[in-house]
C-alpha positions as CSV (number, residue, x, y, z in Angstrom):
1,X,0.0,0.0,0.0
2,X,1.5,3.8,-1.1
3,X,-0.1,6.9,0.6
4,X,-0.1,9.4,-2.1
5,X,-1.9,11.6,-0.2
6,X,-1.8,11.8,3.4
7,X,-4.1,14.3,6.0
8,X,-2.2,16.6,7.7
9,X,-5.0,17.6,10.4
10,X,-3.7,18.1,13.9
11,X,-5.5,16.3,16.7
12,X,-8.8,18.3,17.9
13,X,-7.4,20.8,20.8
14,X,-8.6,19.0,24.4
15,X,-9.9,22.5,25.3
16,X,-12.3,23.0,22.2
17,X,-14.1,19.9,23.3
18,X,-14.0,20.9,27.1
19,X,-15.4,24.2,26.2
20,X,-18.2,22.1,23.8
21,X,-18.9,19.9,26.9
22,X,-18.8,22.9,29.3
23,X,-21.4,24.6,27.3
24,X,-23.7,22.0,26.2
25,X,-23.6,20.6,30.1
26,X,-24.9,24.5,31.2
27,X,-27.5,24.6,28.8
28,X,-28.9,21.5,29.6
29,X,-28.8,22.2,33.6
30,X,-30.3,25.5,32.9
31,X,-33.2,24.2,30.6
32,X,-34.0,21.5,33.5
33,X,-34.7,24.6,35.7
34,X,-35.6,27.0,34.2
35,X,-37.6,25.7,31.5
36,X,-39.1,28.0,28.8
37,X,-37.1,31.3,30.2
38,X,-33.9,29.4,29.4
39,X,-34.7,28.0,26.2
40,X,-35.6,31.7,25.1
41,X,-32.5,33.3,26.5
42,X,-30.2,30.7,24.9
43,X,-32.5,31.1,21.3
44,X,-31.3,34.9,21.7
45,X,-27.8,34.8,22.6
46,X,-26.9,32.5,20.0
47,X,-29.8,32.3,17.3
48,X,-30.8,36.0,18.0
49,X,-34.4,34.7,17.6
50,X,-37.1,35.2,20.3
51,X,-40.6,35.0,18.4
52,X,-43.7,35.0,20.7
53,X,-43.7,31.8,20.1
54,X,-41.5,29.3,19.2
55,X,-43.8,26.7,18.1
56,X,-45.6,27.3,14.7
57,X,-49.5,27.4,14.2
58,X,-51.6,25.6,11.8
59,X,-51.8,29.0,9.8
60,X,-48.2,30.3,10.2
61,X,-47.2,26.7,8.6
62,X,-49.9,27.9,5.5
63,X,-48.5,30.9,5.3
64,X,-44.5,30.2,5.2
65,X,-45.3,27.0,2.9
66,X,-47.0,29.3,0.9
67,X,-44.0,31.4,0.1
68,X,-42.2,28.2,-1.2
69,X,-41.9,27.5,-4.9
70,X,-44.2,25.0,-6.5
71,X,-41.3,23.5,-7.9
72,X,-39.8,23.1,-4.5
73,X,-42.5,21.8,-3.0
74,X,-43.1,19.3,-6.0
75,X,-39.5,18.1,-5.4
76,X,-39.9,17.5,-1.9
77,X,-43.2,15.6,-2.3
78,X,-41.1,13.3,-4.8
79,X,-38.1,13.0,-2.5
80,X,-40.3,12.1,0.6
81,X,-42.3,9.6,-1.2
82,X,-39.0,7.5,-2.1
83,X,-38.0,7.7,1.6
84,X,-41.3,6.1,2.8
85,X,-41.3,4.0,0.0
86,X,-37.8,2.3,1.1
87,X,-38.7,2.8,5.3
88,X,-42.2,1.1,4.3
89,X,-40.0,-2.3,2.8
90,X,-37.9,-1.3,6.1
91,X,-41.1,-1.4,8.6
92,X,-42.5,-4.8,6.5
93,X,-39.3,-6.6,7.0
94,X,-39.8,-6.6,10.7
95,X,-42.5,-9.4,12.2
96,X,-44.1,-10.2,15.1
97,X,-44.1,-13.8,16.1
98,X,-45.0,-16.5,18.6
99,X,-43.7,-19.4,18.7
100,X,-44.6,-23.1,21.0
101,X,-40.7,-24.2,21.9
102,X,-41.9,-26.8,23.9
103,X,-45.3,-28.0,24.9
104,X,-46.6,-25.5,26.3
105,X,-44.3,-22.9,26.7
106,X,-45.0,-19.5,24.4
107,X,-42.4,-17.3,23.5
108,X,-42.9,-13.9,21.5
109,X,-41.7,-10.9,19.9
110,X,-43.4,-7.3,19.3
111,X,-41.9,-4.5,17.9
112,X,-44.0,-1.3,19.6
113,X,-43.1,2.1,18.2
114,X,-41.6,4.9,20.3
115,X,-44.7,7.2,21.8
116,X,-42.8,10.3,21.2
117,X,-39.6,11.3,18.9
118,X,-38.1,14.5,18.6
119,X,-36.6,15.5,14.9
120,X,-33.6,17.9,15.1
121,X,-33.0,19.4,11.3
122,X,-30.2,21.1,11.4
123,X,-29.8,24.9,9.8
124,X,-27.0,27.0,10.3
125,X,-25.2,27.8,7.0
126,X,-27.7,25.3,5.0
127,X,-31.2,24.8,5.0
128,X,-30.9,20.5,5.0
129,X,-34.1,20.1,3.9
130,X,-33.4,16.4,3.6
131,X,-32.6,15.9,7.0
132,X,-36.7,16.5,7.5
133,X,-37.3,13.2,5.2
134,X,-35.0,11.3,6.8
135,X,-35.9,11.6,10.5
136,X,-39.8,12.7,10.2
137,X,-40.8,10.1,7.4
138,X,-38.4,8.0,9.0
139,X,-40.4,8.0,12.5
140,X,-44.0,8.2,10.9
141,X,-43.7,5.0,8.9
142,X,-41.9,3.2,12.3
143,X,-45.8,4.4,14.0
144,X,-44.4,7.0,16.1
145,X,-47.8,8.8,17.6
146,X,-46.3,12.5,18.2
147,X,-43.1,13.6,16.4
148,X,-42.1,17.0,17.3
149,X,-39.6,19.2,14.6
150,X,-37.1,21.5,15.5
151,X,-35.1,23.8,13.4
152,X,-33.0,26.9,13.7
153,X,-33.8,30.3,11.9
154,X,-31.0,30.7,9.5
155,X,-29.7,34.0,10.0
156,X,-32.5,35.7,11.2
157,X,-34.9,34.0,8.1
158,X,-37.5,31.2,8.4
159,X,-36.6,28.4,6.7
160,X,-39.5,27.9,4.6
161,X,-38.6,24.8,2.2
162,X,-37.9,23.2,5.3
163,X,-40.7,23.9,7.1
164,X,-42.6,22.7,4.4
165,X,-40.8,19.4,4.2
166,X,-41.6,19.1,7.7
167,X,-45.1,19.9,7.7
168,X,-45.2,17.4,4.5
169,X,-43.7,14.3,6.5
170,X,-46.0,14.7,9.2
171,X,-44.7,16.3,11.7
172,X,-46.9,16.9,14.5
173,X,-45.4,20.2,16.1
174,X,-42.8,22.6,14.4
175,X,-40.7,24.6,16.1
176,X,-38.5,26.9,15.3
177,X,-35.7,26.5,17.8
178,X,-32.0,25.4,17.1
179,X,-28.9,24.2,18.9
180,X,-28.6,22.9,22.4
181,X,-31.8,24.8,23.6
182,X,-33.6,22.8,21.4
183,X,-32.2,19.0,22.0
184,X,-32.4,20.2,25.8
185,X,-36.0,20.7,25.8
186,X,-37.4,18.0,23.3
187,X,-35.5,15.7,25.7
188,X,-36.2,17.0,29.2
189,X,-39.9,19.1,28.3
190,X,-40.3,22.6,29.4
191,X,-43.9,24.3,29.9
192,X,-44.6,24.8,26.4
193,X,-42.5,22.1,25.0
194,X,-43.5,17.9,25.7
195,X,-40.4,15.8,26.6
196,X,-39.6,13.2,23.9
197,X,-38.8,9.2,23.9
198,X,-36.1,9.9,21.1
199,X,-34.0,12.2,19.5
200,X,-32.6,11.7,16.1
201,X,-31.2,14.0,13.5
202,X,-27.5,15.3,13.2
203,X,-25.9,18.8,13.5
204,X,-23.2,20.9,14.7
205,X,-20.8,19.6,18.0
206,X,-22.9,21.3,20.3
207,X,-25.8,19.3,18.9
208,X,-23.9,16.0,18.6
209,X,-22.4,16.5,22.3
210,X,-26.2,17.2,23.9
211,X,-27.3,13.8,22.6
212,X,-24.1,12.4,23.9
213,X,-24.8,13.5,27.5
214,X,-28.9,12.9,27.0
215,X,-28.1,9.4,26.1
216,X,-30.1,7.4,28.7
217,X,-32.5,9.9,29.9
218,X,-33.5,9.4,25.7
219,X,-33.0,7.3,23.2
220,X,-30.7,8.7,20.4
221,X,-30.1,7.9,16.8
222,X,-26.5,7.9,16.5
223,X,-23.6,10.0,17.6
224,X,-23.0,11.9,14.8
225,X,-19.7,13.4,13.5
226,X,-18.1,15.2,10.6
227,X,-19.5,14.0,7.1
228,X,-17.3,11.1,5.7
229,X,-16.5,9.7,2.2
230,X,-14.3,7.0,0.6
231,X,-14.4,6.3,-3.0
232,X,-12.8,2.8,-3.8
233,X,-11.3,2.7,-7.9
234,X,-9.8,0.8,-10.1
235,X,-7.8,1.9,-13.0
236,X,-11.3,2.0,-15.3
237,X,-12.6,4.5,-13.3
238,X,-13.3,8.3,-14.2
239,X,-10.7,10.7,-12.3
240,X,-13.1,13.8,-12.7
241,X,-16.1,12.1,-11.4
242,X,-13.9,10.9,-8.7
243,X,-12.6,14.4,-8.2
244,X,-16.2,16.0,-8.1
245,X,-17.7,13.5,-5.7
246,X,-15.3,13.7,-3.2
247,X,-15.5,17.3,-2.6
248,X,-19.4,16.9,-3.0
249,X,-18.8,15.6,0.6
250,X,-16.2,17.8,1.6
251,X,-18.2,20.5,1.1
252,X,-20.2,19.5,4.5
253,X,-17.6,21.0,6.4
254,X,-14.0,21.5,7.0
255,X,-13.5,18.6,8.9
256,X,-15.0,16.2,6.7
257,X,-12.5,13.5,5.3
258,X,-12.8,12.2,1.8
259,X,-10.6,9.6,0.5
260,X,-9.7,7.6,-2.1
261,X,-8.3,3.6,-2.1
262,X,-7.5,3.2,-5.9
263,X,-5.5,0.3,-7.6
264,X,-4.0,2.6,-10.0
265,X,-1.6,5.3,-8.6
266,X,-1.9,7.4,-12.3
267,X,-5.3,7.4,-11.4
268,X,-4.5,8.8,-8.1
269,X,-2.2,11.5,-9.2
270,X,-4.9,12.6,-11.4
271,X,-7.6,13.0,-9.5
272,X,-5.2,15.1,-7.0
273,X,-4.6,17.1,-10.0
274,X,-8.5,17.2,-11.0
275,X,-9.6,18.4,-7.3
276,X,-7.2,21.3,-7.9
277,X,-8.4,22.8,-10.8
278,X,-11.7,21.9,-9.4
279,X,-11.6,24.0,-6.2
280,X,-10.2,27.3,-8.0
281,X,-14.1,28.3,-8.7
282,X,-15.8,25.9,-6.2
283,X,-18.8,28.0,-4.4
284,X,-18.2,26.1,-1.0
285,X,-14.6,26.0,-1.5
286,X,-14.0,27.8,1.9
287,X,-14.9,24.3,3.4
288,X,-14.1,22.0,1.0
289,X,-10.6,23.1,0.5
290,X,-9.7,22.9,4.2
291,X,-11.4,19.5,4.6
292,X,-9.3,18.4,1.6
293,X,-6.5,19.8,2.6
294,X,-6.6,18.5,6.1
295,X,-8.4,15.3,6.2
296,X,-8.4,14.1,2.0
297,X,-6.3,11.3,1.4
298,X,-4.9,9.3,-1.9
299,X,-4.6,5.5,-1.1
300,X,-2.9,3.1,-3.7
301,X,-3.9,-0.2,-3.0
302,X,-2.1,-3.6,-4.3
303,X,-4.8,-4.9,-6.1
304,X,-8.8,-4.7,-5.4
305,X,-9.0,-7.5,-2.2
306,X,-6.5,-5.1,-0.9
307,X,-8.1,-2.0,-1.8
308,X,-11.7,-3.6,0.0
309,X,-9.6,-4.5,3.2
310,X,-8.3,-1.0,3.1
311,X,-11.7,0.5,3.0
312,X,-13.1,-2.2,5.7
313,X,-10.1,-0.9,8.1
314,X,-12.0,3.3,7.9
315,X,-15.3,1.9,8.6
316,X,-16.4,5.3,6.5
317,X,-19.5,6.8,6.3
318,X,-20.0,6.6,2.7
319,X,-18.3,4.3,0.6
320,X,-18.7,4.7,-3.2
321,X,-17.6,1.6,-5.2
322,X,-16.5,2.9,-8.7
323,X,-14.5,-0.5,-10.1
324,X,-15.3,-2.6,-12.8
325,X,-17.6,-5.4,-11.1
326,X,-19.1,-2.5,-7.6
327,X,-21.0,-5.3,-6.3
328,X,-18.1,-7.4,-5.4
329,X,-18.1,-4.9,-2.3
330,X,-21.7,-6.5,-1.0
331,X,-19.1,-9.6,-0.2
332,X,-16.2,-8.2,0.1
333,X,-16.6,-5.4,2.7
334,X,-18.0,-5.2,6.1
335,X,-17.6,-2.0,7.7
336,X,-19.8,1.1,6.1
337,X,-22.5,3.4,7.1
338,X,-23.9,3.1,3.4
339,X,-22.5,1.6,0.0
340,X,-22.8,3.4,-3.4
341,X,-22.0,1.1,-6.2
342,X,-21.1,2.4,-9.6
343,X,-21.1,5.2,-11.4
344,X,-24.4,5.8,-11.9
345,X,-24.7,6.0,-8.1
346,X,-23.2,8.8,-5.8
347,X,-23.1,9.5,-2.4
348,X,-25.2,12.7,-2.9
349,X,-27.9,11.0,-4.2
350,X,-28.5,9.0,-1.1
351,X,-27.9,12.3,1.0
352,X,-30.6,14.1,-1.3
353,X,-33.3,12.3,-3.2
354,X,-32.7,8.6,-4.0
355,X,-34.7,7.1,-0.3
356,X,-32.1,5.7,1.6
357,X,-31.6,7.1,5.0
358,X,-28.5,9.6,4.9
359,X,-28.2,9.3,8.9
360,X,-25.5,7.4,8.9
361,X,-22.6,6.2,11.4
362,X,-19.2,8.1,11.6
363,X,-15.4,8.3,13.6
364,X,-15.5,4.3,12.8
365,X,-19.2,3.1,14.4
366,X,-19.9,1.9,11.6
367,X,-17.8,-1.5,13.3
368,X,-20.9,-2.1,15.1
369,X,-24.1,-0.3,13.8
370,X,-25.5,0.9,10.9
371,X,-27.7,4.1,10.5
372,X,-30.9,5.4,11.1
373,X,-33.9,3.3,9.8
374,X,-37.4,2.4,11.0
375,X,-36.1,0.0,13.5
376,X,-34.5,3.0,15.2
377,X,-37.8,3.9,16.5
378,X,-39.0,0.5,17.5
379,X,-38.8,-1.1,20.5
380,X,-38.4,-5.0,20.2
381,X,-39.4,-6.6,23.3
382,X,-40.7,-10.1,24.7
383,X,-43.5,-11.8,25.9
384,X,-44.0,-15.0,27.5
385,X,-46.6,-17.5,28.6
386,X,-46.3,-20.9,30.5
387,X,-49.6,-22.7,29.6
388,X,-48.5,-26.4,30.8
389,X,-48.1,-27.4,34.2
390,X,-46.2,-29.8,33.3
391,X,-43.9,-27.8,31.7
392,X,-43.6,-25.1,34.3
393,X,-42.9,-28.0,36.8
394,X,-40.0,-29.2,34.4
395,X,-38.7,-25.7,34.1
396,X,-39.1,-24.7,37.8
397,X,-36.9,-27.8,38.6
398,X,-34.2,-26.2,36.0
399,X,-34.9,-23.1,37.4
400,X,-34.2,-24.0,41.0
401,X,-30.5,-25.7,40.1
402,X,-29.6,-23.3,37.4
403,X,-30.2,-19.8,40.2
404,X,-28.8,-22.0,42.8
405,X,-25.1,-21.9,40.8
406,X,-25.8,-18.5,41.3
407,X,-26.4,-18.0,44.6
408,X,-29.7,-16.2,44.0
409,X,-31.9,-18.4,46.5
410,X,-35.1,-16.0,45.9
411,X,-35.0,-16.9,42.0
412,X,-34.7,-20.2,43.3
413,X,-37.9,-20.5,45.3
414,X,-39.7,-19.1,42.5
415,X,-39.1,-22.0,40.6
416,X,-39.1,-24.4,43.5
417,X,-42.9,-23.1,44.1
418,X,-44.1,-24.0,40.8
419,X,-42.2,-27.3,40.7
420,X,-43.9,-28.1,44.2
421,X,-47.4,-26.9,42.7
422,X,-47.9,-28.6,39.6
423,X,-45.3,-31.7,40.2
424,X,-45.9,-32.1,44.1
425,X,-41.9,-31.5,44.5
426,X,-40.9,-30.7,48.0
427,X,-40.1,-27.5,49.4
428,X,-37.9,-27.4,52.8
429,X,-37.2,-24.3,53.0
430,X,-41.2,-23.0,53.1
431,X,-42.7,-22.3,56.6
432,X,-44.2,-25.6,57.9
433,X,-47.8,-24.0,57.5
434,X,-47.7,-23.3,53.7
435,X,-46.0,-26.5,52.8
């Protein structure tokens, strides 16, 4: 293996993420007291927005989804219906069942939807419409009852298109709150604001680091990190598409890494060369250049089982397959948030339109989970039933040996009692009178 390319990022200062942790931990404490008077205060100091209210009406949801294009609204409509579409197959996938494992014993599985989920769409410098599709649609297909969407104003402006697209996946309260504030109250409920089951959405480290320390109280999607992408290419592969799809995702932010393991190191070379020339005129080039610059990466790989290993060893968030035969990587790889095989696939298509869900694991989780999807908001839980007595005899024999290794007399007796009941099996440790 050859590094062609190589990051040159220094490690994240220890006191930027102390002051993130600081922060967030404040706000939370603060929105636990104080309720609504802290939620607006925060809003102001660092959204500069403190509306009457913060939730939106039936009417004031008319009127800004009114403003949007009927282009834009037609898109979304198309975008969401290829979300549910793909979390519908997702929801149908996952059964119920009962099954008799012995005469008389009953075992089963449900899979009961979250009450309550809270949607964070993230604004700041973009309006990520998508992220509305993704975690509202997401939730409603699942059967979550009350879903309620936050989303920051965006410099001082309503974000219409994605009001609309949350309004359009059924969310049942809007609000337009952002940052901290807003995971804070969604998962601990002020006066005006219900306390959720779940959070899911991504966003800025403030965001990510208030799910981290709400994890518990609520369930969470995923701890979320900077946007990642690794395109995997052999020497048939197009250097300019490779070029423009890797700053696609560099253009998320300047920490977001995007690399390439190719077979071919004149391919490699080139597409250095290609992202370049491509970045002179870029329009988000103030990001993607520094995420290039700091965290892009050239990989030449022996040959393509090496170049697969390679990729399994990043656990990316994105991996984009562009090789000769893509779908070798369906049994070749292991590790990956999402796979995007061939040309005619990008990642940006699964972060935009195509109906996969772009929530997706980062910082290597993608070793042991995969994104968000309809199971997200299920919980799958157990039931049991003894109908036999017979049976329950047998297994309160088993019982009573198998707790006694353990030294946990009381789970013990339980089992003694039914043994003794329904197989007449002493029991000397009962009081005489109950024998």
């Amino acid at each position: 293996m050859t590094t062609l390319k190589k990051p040159t990022h220094a490690v994240a200062a220890i006191d930027a993420r102390d002051q993130v942790r600081s922060v967030v931990e404040g706000v939370i404490a603060d929105v636990r007291i104080r309720g609504d008077e802290a939620v607006r205060e925060y809003s102001e100091k660092f959204d500069n927005w403190s509306p009457d209210e913060f939730k939106l009406s039936p009417s004031e949801i008319e009127r800004i989804i009114a403003t949007v294009p009927d282009q834009v609204i037609d898109d979304i409509r198309a975008v969401q219906s290829r979300v549910r579409t793909f979390a519908q197959h997702q929801r149908d996938s996952l059964h119920d069942f009962e099954v008799e494992t012995e005469p008389g014993v009953h075992l089963g599985q449900k899979n009961i939807p979250v009450d309550r989920a809270g949607a964070y769409v993230p604004g700041g410098r973009y309006p990520l419409v998508a992220s509305a599709h993704m975690t509202v649609v997401t939730a409603k297909v699942a059967g979550v009852n009350d879903v309620t969407a936050c989303t920051p104003p965006i410099r001082g402006q309503i974000p219409a298109a994605t009001v609309a697209a949350m309004h359009m996946a059924g969310a049942d309260e809007i609000l337009l709150l952002g940052g901290t504030q807003a995971v804070a109250a969604m998962a601990v409920g002020t006066e005006s604001i219900q306390k959720v089951n779940m959070l899911a959405g991504p966003g800025n480290a403030y965001v990510a680091e208030a799910k981290r320390q709400l994890f518990g109280e609520v369930g969470i999607d995923l701890f979320a990190g900077p946007t990642e992408t690794l395109v995997i290419a052999d020497d048939n592969a197009d250097p300019f598409v490779i070029a423009v799809d890797l700053l696609s995702q560099a253009e998320h932010g300047p920490d977001s890494p995007a690399v390439l393991v190719t077979t071919s190191e004149a391919l490699g070379w080139r597409v250095i060369e290609l992202v370049e020339k491509i970045l002179v005129d870029m329009p988000t080039a103030d990001f993607a250049r520094p995420a290039w610059t700091n965290h892009g990466e050239v990989v030449v790989a022996r040959d393509l089982d090496d170049a697969f290993r390679v990729a399994d060893s990043y656990a990316s968030e994105h991996v984009q397959v562009l090789t000769a035969n893509p779908r070798q990587a369906l049994d070749k790889m292991r590790n990956y948030g999402a796979l995007f095989l061939g040309e005619g696939t990008c990642v940006s298509y699964g972060d935009k339109v195509i109906g996969t869900n772009h929530t997706l694991p980062t910082k290597g989780a993608a070793r042991y989970t995969g994104g968000l999807w309809v199971g997200k908001y299920l919980k799958t839980v157990t039931y049991q039933e003894v109908t036999d007595s017979s049976a329950s005899a047998r297994l309160g024999e088993l019982c009573g040996r198998a707790a006694r290794v353990e030294l946990f007399e009381g789970h013990a007796r339980s089992g003694d009692v039914r043994a003794a009941k329904y197989a007449g099996a002493a029991l000397p440790w009962a009081p005489t009178s109950v024998r």
